[in-house]
Each structure stands twice: as structure tokens, then as C-alpha cells.
N, C-alpha and C positions, 0 to 999 in steps of 0.2 A: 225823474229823479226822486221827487215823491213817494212814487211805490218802492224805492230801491231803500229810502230812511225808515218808512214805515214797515217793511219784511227784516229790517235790524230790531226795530223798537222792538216787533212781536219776538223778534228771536232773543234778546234782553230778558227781555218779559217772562219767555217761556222759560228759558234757563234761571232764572229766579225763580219762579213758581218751583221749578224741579229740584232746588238747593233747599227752599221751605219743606218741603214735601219728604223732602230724606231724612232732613235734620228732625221732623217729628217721627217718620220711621224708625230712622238710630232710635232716637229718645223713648218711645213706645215698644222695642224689643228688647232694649237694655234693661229698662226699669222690668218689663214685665219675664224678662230673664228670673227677675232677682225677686218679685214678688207674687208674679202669677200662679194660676193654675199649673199643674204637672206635665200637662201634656204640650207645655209651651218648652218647658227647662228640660224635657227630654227631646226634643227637637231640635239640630244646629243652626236656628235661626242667625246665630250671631253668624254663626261663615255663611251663611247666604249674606248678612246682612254685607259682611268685609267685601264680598265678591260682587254685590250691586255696584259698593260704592267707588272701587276700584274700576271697574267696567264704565260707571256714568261719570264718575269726575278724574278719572286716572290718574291719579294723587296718591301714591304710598305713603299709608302711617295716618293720611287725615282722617279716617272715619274709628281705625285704631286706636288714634289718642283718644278722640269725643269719646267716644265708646268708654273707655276708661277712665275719663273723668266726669260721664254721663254716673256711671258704676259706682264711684267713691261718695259725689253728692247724693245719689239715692240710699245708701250703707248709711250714713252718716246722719241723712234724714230721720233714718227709721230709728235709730238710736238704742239698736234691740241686739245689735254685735259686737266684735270685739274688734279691738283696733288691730289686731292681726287678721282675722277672718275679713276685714272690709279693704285690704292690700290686698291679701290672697285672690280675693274673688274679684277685684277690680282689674287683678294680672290675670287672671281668666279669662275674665271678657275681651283687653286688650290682644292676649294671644290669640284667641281662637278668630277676630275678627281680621287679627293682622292675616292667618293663615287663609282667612278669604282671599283677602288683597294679593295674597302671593298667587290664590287660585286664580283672580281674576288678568292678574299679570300672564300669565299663561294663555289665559281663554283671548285677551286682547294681541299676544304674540303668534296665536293658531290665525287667528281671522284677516291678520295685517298680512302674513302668510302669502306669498303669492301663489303658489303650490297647496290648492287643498288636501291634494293626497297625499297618504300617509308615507312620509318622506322621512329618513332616519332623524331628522332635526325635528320636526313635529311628534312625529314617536318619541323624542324624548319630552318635550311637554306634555304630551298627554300623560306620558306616566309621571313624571313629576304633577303633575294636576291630581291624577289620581291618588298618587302618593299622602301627595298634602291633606286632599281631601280624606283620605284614613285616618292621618293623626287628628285631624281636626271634631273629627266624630267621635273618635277614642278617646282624647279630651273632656267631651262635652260630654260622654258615659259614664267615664272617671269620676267628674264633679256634679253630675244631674242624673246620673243613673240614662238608663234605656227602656223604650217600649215592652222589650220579652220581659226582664227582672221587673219592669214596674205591674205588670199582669200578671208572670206568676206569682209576687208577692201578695198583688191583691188577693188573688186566691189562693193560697194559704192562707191568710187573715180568715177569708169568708169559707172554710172549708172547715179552720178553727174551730169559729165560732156555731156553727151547725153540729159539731160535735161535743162542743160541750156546754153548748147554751140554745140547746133543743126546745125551748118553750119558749123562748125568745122569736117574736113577732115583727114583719115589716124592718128586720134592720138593715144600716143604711151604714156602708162605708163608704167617706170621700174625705176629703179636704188632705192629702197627702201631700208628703212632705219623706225628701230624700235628704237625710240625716251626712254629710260628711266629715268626718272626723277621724278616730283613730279604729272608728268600727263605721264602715259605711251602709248604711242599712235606710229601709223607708218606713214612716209614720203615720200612720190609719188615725184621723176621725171615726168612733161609732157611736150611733147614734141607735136609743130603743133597744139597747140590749139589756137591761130591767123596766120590765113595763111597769114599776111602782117608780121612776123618777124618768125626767127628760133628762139627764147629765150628757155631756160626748165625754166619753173617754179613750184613750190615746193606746193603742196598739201597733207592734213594732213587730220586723222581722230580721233575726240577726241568721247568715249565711243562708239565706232560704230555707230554714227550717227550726231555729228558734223564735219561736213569738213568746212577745213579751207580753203579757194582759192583764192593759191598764185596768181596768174594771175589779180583776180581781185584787191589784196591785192596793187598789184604793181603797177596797171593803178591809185588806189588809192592815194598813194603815189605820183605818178608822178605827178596828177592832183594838190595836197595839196600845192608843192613845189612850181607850177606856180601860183596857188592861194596866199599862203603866202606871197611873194613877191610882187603880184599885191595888198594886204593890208597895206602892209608896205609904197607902193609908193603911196597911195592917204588918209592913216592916218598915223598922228605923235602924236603919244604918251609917246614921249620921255621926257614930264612932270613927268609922273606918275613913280619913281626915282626908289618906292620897289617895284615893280610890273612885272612881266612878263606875256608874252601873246603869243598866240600860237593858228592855226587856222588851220582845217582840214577838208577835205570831209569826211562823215561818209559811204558813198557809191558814186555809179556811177549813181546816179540821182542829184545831186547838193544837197544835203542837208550840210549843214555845222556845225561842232561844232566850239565854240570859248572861248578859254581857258585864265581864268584871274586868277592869282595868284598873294599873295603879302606875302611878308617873313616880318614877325615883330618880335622881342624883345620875347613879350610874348603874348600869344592870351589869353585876358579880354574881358570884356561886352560892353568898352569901344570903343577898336580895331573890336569888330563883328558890332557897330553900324557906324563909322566910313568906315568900307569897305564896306558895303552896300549903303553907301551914295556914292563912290567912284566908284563903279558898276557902279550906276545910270548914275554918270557923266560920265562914258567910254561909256556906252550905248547911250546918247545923243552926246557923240564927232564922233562917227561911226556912227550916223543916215544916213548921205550921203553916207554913201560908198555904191559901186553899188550893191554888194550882199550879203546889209543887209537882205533881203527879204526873202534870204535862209540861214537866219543862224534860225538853228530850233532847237539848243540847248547851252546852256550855263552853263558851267564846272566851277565852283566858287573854288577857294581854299585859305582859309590862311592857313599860318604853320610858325611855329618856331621854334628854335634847339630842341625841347623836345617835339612838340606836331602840330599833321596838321587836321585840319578839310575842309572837301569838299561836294559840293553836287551840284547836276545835274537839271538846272530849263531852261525848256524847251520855247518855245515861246509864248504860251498862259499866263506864267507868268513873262515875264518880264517885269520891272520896278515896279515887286508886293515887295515891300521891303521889307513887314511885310512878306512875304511868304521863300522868302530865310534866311532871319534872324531865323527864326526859325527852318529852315530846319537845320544851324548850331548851333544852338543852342542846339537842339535836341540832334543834335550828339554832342557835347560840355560838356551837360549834362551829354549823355549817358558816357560819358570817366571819 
């Protein structure tokens, strides 16, 4: 009778050790879902995970919920998202773990099975299994990207940067990061691509074949800031009361845009002929500045509380009045 209490206590025992033991699994591929390495969020760990947990404790919805409230406290911890993006991704994990649990329903319905062979009733589970397990995948691509696009992206990054950072030594892209939003795209750490700083700068690939480069984005910016300030000290246009302005490199050859905006009331026929007369005069007060000569575009906008029109006239047409007038007017029209 002894041995018959004691082969329960083990079996207690061991089915506790196996409830501990999942509950840090769930907890260790949800969190590392959400904060890990790449190669973890492009993997359906979470439908393996739903399908363990289905298969060992045959409970629909229990490792789905944890899962999703595993998902909300780690979002929430990090305190780096948004309270929309920390629902969104929490119904993520909740679905894709629940479509385990429906795969494991099936996998537990093939084996109870007294017939292993392929019987029109099991043919229908296997495709419903296989089914599930499509969208489940297609899911986890959707919101973590895939192996092919996570590889061909790397290389375009590094295929990039060999082409146009040819003296660039030992560099090193990783720490990626698959961007989703309203443009779904992935995020390169690099590292050594000026061997006069250690900086990582942040490179991007939009539809596999725009790369965005942070490196040069930020020599960019740097330049714009020392440029801005050397505008501000040799023109005052502190006349011009409703107006702002704003002045930038467009790349690493000196080209420059220069940004005129002016906020009114309401934008009339009256206001679009007035600002263009108002161009003109901003145009003639900067003639002296040193690097008129590369300012090769000019970014016009008025706007007011209900309504902003803008357009883009380049160096060949400036001081063409009648040319930007109608460029807004155009779109003035069009609205």
C-alpha cells in the first residue's frame, strides 16, 4: 500500500515540477518574443509554445491567456511603447499561442484516434492542423518579419555599405530590429563604418531596396545645425513676425533647402498673393548670405488652423512669382 502512496506522491511531484517548468518556459519565450535577439521573433516559437501547452495540460485558452498577460506586464515594464502598440502586441502573442492550442487540439484528436490511418475524419484534421499552422506562421511574418527578408535585408545593408563606404574597415552589422508600423521594414546596428569614431549608427531598409543611412543621415544633421546658426548670425529676419524659417543640408555635397513658412487666419487669394510678394522680399534680404549659391531648393508653405498648403520650387525658379503662386494655388484648388 506504501508503494501504491508513494508512485502518487512521485506522480504529484512530477506533474508540479512539469507546471513550474512550462510556466518559466511560457515566461521565457513571451518576454524574449518581445525583447530578444531576431532570430528568436522570426521563429513561431509562441505556436510551439500554445501547442506544448495544449498537448501537456489540455486546457484551451490557459497558456493563451498567461501568454498575454505574460506580454502586457513585460510592454509595460519596458515603459518604451505606446499604450496602443502594448494591446496590439499582447493580442499577438495571445493569438498566435491560442492557434497552437487549436493545433494541439487536433494533434491530441489524431493520437486519441483509434484508426491511425489516414481516415476522411483525420484527413480532415490534419488539414485543419496544417491550415492553422499557415496562418499562424503568416502571423508571426506579419508582426516579426521572416528568415528570407531578415537575410536579404541584411545584405543589402552590407552590400550598401561596401559600395559606398569602400574604406570602411572590420564593419559589423547586428543588433536588428524589425520596425512595424505603417511601413514594415528592419533596423541594422553599424558599427566601424568611420574609423575616426566608435558611434553605432542605425540603418534601415524600406521594400528591400531603399536603405536609409543613418551615418550619413547624422553627418547631415550635424552639418544643418552648424549651418542654421551660421544663417541666423549674418541674417535677421526677425521683421517677418508670422513667418518661420528653417534651413538644412539635403545631402553631403552642400546643397541646401530653405524652409519659409507663415501661419495666417485663413488662406485666401489675397494671403497667397501677399506671401509671394513676401518670398520675394526674404529672397532679396538673404541675397548676401555666403551660401546663397547653394541653396538649390525652396520649401514654401502657408497654413492655418483648418488648412496648410506647400510646394517645392527649386533654384531655376526663383523669384518666378507667377510660378509658385500657382503651384499653390493649384493645390489650393485641388482641396
Amino acid at each position: 500500500m506504501s508503494l501504491f502512496k508513494k508512485i502518487k506522491i512521485n506522480k504529484k511531484y512530477i506533474n508540479f515540477m512539469i507546471t513550474i517548468s512550462y510556466i518559466i518556459l511560457a515566461i521565457t519565450i513571451v518576454y524574449f518574443n518581445i525583447t530578444g535577439p531576431i532570430i528568436i521573433k522570426l521563429l513561431p516559437f509562441l505556436l510551439l509554445l500554445g501547442m506544448g501547452g495544449m498537448i501537456i495540460f489540455n486546457r484551451t485558452l490557459l497558456t493563451s491567456v498567461f501568454g498575454f498577460l505574460i506580454s502586457l506586464c513585460t510592454l509595460y515594464a519596458m515603459k518604451l511603447n505606446t499604450f496602443e502598440y502594448t494591446i496590439l502586441y499582447s493580442l499577438f502573442c495571445f493569438v498566435s499561442i491560442l492557434l497552437g492550442e487549436f493545433i494541439g487540439v487536433f494533434v491530441i484528436k489524431f493520437f486519441k484516434s483509434k484508426s491511425k490511418k489516414i481516415t476522411e475524419k483525420n484527413a480532415y484534421d490534419i488539414s485543419m492542423c496544417i491550415l492553422i499552422m499557415i496562418i499562424g506562421i503568416y502571423l508571426n511574418s506579419y508582426v516579426n518579419g521572416n528568415i528570407y527578408s531578415y537575410i536579404n535585408n541584411k545584405f543589402i545593408v552590407n552590400n550598401y555599405i561596401k559600395l559606398n563606404y569602400q574604406e570602411s574597415v572590420n564593419v559589423k552589422v547586428y543588433g536588428t530590429k524589425y520596425i512595424l508600423g505603417k511601413h514594415r521594414y528592419y533596423s541594422f546596428n553599424v558599427k566601424n563604418i568611420d574609423k575616426n569614431d566608435n558611434a553605432i549608427y542605425r540603418f534601415a531598409v524600406y521594400d528591400e531596396s531603399k536603405v536609409i543611412d543613418g551615418y550619413k543621415n547624422k553627418k547631415i544633421e550635424n552639418k544643418s545645425k552648424i549651418l542654421k546658426n551660421e544663417f541666423y548670425s549674418q541674417n535677421n529676419l526677425s521683421k517677418y513676425i508670422d513667418f518661420n524659417f528653417d534651413i538644412k543640408y539635403e545631402d553631403l555635397n552642400d546643397n541646401i533647402t530653405f524652409y519659409i513658412t507663415k501661419n495666417v487666419i485663413e488662406i485666401t487669394e489675397e494671403e497667397l498673393n501677399k506671401f509671394t510678394i513676401d518670398v520675394n522680399t526674404i529672397l532679396d534680404d538673404i541675397s548676401n548670405y555666403s551660401k546663397f549659391s547653394n541653396i538649390k531648393k525652396m520649401k514654401i508653405c502657408i497654413k492655418s488652423k483648418n488648412n496648410i498648403l506647400e510646394a517645392d520650387i527649386y533654384n531655376t525658379n526663383f523669384y518666378d512669382k507667377k510660378y509658385y503662386l500657382d503651384s499653390l494655388e493649384t493645390e489650393f484648388l485641388d482641396k
